[in-house]
N, C-alpha and C positions, 0 to 999 in steps of 0.2 A: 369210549373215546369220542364218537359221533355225540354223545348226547352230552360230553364238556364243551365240544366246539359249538353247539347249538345254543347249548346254558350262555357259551361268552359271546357269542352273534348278540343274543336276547339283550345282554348287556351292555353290550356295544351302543346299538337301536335305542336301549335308553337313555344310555348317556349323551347322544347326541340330541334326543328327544327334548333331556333336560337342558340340553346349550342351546338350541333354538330355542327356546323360551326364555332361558337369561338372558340372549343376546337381543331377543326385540324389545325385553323386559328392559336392558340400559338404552333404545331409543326412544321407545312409547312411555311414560308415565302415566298408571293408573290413576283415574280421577275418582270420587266416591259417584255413587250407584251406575257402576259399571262405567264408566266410559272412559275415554282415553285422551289425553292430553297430547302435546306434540312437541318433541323437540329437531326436527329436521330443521337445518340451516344448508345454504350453496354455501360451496365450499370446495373449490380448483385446488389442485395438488397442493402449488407454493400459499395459498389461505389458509390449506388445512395443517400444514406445517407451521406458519406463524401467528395462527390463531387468530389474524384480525384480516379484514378487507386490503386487499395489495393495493387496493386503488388510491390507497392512502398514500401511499410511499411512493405512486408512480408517479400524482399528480405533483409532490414536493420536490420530486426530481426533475421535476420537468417545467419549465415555464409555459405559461399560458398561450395556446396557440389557436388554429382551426379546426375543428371538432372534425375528428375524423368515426366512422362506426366500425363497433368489431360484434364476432359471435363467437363463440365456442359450445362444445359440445363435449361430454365425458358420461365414463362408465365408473364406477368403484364398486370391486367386491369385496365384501365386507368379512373379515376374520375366518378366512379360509370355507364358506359355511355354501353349498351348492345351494343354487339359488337366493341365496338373500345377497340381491343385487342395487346399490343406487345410480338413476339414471339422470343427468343433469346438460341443460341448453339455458346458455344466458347468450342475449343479442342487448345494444345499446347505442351508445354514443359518448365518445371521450375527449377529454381536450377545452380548451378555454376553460370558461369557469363554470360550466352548467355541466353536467354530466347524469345520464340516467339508462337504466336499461329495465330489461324486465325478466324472471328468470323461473323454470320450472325443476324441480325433483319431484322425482318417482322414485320409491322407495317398494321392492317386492319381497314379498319369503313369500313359503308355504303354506305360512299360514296367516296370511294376513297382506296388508303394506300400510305406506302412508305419502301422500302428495303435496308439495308444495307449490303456491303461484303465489310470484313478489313480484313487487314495480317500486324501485329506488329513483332516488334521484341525491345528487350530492351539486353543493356551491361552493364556490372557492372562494370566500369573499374576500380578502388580499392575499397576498402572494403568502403570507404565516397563518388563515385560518381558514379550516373547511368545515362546513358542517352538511349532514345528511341526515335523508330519511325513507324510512321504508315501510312499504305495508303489506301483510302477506296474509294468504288463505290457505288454513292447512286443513287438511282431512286426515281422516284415519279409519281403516277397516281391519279388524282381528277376527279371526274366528272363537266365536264365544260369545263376543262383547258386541254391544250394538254398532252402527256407524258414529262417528264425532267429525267433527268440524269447530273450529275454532279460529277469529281473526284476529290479528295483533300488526301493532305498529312499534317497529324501532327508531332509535336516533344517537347518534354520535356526531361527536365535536372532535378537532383535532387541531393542535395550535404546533407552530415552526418556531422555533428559538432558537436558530443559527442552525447549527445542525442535529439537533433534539427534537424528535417529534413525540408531545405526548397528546395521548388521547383517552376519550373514553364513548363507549356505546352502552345504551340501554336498549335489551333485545325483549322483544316478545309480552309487550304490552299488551294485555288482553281489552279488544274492542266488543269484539260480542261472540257467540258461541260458548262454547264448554264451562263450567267456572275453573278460573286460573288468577290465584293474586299475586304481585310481585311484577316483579323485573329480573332478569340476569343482566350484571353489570358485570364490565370490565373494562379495568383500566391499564393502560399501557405505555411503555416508553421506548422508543428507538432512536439510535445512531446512525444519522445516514451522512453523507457527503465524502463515500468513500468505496471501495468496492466491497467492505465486510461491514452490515448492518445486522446490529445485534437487538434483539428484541426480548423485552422483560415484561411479563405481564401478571395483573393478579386479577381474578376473577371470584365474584360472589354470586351465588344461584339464587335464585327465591325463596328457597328453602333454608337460606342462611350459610351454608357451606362455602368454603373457599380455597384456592387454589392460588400454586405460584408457577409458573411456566417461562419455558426460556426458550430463545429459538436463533438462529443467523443467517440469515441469506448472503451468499457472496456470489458475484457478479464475474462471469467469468467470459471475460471481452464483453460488447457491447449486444451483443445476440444470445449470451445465455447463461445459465445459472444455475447454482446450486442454495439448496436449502435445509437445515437439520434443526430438530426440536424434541423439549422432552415437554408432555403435557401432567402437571402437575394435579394428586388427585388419583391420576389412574395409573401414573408410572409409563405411558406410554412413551416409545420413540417412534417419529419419524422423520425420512426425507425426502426429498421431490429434486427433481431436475428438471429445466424446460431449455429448451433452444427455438431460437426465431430466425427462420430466414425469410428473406421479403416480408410480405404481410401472412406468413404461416409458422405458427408456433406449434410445438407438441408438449407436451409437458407428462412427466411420470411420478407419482406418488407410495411409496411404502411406509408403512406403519406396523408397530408391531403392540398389543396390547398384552399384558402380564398374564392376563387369566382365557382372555377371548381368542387371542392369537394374531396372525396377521391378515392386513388389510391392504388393498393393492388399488390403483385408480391408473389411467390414461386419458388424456384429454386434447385436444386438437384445437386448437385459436386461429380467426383470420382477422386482421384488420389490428387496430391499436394496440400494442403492449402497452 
């Protein structure tokens, strides 16, 4: 009897052996001669729900005013998985038509992580078009594989047609480090000027792969909100809630992946929604 319960311990340890390794294996991309590529992106609950930057949607809801600054700070654990933790602080400036912040992730396991540092900045150039851009530095340590670092720059555009927002971003332009060729695009459409804004988007990787994704945020009073999406691709669902009182938001995130399992965030906002 002791030595079936030891045999399935043994197997246990494996199996989750082999899930930490598929699971950092869907956020790191192996490069050739060993090294490792990067796909960490920020990403606050109600983003990570609708797949694209909320800044987008706040700025079209909002006429042009006096830039007021906000920060936030969040946790996300990742697929139920102890210790593979992401750690994420963006601070800025929002409002009129210049808008930028700067924003860090720390990504940890066992056996490994990976770091991000970005500085955006986004222009409202009339009240129907915005356009942005980003530059970020990402590192990467796994055990096995040597160090990497890699730099890249994104950009999106986004046009207002009454109450149609569509857009599109190209992420993760490789400027120097690692060899990486391509873009990830995607492009998207929403309904806004009402309290249920519905979001449709399709994306293409570098690798030529593509996905279609759906998502909705409904606004629930002027303080706070709800959000549900299915990410197309993986099968994922998830949803987020946030509520604002004064200049303090909190905001919550679950997700559930088909194979990986679920994934859970908390986040704390001061200053501009």
């Amino acid at each position: 009897m002791w030595k079936k319960l030891r045999s399935g311990a043994a197997a246990q340890d494996s199996r989750s052996a082999l899930r930490a390794v598929a699971t950092i294996a869907c956020l790191l991309c192996p490069l050739p001669d060993g090294a490792l590529a990067i796909g960490l992106e920020y990403r606050n609950p109600e983003e990570q729900v609708l797949g694209i930057d909320a800044t987008v949607l706040r700025v079209f809801a909002t006429r042009p005013g006096n830039r007021t600054g906000f920060a936030e700070v969040g946790e996300r654990h990742l697929f139920n998985m102890a210790g593979l933790v992401a750690r994420y602080a963006r601070a800025g400036m929002r409002g009129g038509r210049l808008g930028t912040a700067v924003s860090v992730v720390a990504l940890s396991s066992d056996i490994g992580g990976e770091d991000l540092l970005q500085a955006e900045v986004f222009y409202r150039e009339t009240s129907t078009v915005l356009v942005g851009a980003s530059a970020g530095l990402h590192s990467a340590r796994i055990d096995g594989f040597r160090p990497s670092f890699l730099a890249t720059v994104s950009v999106q555009v986004a046009v207002a047609i009454e109450r149609l927002v569509v857009g599109y971003s190209a992420r993760n332009f490789r400027v120097a480090g690692e060899q990486l060729d391509g873009v990830d695009g995607t492009m998207y459409v929403a309904l806004t000027g009402s309290r249920f804004v519905p979001v449709s988007r399709v994306r293409i990787t570098r690798n030529g792969f593509w996905s279609i994704s759906a998502s909705l945020r409904v606004d629930v009073g002027p303080n706070a909100g709800v959000s549900v999406g299915y990410l197309g691709g993986t099968g994922s669902l998830s949803s987020a809630a946030h509520v604002h009182v004064r200049r303090v938001g909190v905001a919550v995130e679950v997700s559930t992946h088909p194979v990986l399992g679920l994934s859970k965030s908390l986040f704390v906002t001061w200053g501009a929604q």
